[in-house]
N, C-alpha and C positions, 0 to 999 in steps of 0.2 A: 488454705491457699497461701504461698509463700507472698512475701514484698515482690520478689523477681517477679513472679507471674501475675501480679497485680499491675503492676507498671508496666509489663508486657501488652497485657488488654490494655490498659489507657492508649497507652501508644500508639496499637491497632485502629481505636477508638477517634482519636483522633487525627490519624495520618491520613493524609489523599493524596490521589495523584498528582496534583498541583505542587505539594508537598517534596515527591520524591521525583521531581522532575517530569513528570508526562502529565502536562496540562487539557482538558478537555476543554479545546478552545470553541465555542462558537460564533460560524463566520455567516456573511451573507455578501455573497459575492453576486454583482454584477458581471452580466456576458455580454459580450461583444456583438451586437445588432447587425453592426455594418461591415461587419470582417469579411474577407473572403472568403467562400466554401470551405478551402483547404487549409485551414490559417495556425493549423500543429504545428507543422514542418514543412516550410521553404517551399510553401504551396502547391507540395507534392502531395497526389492524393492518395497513391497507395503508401505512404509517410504518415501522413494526417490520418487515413482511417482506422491505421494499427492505436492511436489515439483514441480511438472513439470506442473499437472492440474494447481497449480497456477500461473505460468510462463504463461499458454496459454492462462489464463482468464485473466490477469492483462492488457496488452494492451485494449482490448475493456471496458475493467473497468476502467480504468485510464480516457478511452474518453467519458464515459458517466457521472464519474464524476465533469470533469472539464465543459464539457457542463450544466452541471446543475447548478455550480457556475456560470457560464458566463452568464448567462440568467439575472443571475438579479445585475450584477455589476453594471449599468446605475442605480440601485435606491439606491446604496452606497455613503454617500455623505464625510465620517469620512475616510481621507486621511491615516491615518497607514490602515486602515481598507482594504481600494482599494490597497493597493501595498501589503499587506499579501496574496489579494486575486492575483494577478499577480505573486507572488510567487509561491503559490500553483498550477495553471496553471502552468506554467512553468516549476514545480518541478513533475507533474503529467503527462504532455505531457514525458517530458525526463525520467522517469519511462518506458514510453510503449515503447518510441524505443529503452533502452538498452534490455526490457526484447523481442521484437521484434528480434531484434540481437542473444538473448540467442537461442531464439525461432529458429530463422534458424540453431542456432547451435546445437539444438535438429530433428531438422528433420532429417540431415545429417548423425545424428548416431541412423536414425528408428525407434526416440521414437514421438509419436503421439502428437503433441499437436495440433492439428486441429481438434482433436473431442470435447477438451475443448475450443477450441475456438469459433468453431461452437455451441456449446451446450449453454454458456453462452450469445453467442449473442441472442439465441431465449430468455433467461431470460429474458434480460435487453431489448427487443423488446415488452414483456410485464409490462414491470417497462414505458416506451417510452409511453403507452395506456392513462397512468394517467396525471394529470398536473402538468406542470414543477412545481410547489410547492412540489407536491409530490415526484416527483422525485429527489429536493434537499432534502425531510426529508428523502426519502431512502439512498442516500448518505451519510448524515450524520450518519447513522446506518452503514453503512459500511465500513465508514470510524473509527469510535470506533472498531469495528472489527478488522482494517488492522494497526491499533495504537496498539492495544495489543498483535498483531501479531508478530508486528517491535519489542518491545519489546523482546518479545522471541525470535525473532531472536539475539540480542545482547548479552541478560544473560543464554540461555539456553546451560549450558555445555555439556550437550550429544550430544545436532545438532551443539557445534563449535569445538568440538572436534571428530568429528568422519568427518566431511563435507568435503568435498574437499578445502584446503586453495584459493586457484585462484578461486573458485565457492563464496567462503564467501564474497569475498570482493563485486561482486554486491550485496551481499542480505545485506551487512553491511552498503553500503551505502542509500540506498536503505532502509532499516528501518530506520537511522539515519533522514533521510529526512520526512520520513512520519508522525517522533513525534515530527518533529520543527514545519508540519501544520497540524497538528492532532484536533488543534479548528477553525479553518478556514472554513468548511463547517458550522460548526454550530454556529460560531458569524454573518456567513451570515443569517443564519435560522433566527437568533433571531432577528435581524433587519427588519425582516418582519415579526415577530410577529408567529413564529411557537409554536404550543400547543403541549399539554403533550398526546390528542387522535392521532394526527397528530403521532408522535412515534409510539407509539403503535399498530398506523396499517401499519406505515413501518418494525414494526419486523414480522406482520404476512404475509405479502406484500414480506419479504426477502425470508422469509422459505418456503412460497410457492412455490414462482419464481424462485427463484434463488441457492435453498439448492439443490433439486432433479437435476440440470443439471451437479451443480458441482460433487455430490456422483457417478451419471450416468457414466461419464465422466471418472473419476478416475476406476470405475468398467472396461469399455471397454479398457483404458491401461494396467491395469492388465491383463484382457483377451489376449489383443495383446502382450503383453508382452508372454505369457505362464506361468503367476505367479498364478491366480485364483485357481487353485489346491495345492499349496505350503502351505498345513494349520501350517506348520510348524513355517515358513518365515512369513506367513502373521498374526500367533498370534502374535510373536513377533513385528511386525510393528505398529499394531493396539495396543500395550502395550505401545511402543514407540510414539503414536500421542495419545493415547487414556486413555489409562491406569492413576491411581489417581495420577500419578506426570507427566501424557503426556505432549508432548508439546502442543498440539490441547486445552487438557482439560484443562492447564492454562488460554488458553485464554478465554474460554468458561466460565471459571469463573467468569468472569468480564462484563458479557453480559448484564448480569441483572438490572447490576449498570445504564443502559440506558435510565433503564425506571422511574428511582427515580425525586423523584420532587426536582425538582433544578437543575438535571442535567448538567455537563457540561465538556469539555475533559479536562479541565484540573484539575477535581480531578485525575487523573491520571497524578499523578508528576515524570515524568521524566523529567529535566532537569538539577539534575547533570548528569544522564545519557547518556543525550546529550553532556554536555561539555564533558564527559571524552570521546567520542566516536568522537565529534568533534578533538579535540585535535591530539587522538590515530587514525584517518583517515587520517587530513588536518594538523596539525602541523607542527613544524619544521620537525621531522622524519617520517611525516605521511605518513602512510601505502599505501592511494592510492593517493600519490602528481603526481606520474609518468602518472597515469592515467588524475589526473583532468587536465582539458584542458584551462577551462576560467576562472584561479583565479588569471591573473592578469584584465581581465575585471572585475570581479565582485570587487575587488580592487578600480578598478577607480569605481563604480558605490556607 
């Protein structure tokens, strides 16, 4: 074995995510006891429940995505590359159990998320049919999705300004996280050689599968709710996710860019927006230091 490929292992060895930028933070976030019902979004509740569908689909999402990375870690041989991917794991397991936590904290006050949970699992049972190749370039498509998402969660003033402050801090950390590994599913892709048809039939692949569970989904909390009549309430939410400056439609804007040849997440440049977000979370005055639990392990690591 050469010196190069000696020093390669160490490397390996000792590199983590913490290391290469995507820290596996552990939080424990307080919720809001006394907020009101609808307290996402500008106490709109077909606003506020598009919140909650994604709260209930995020756990089984989060587990099908890191299983699709994990499949082909063993043919990763580029040491920053392997502890990114450990990151992301990491950062993506502890995603579903804060939002797991939320999730009990939603049932408790009779808001439904077990029909979006249930619902998205039959998606992703059929995303499970195809082969784990595919299933990582679905991923990847989802993960561009859930990056542009995080995004708007951070700069969009209507949803941080009307949201419950003790609700923002998980979605803030929580999108801070998902644009530190926002190219990690697809530098895995690209190391096994994923094409430009490959894409393209995970966008048709998403929208099939996995669009109708979530709209379904959001539809029956509304129902359970007793909001489906409220055309009043419910124009204005759908102007608020939907409408030419929605927060939905923002992201939807950038969908496209997926399918362009060369593709890759990091034309999507957030990373002042990281640092200030890092800073303004973990800093010396950060926002949620009371929460983070393991920053003097990732310290040592």
């Amino acid at each position: 074995m050469s010196v190069a490929q000696t020093g390669s292992q160490a490397t390996s060895r000792l590199l983590s995510g913490a290391q290469v930028g995507i820290p596996p933070r552990h939080m424990n976030f307080r919720f809001p006891e006394a907020a009101d019902r609808y307290f996402f979004f500008d106490n709109n509740p077909l606003a506020s429940l598009f919140f909650v569908v994604l709260s209930g689909i995020f756990p089984p999402g989060e587990r099908f995505f890191v299983e699709s990375v994990r499949r082909f870690r063993d043919r990763i041989d580029d040491p920053v590359l392997k502890a990114q991917v450990a990151g992301f794991i990491g950062q993506e397991a502890l995603h579903g159990r804060e939002h797991d936590r939320l999730n009990d904290f939603f049932r408790a006050r009779q808001l439904d998320v077990d029909t979006p949970d249930r619902f998205v699992k039959f998606g992703l049972r059929q995303l499970e049919r195809f082969s784990p190749r595919m299933q990582l370039v679905c991923t990847t498509m989802m993960e561009h999705f859930t990056a542009h998402l995080a995004e708007q969660w951070l700069t969009n003033d209507e949803f941080r300004n009307s949201a419950d402050p003790e609700m923002l801090k998980l979605w803030s950390w929580h999108a801070l996280e998902e644009l530190e590994h926002k190219a990690v599913a697809y530098d895995v892709l690209e190391r096994i050689g994923g094409t430009a048809a490959e894409r393209r039939l995970a966008v048709a692949m998403i929208a099939f599968f996995m669009l109708p569970p979530i709209v379904a989904s959001w539809g029956v909390l509304l129902a359970r709710e007793g909001q489906l009549a409220n055309r009043r309430e419910n124009a204005r939410g759908l102007r608020l996710l939907l409408g030419r400056e929605g927060f939905v439609t923002k992201v939807l804007r950038h969908m496209p860019v997926y399918l362009k040849q060369g593709f890759h997440p990091s034309w999507q440049q957030t990373q002042a927006l990281e640092d200030t977000w890092r800073e303004r979370l973990f800093g010396e005055y950060g926002e949620l230091n009371e929460e983070f639990r393991n920053r003097a392990a990732l310290a040592c690591a």
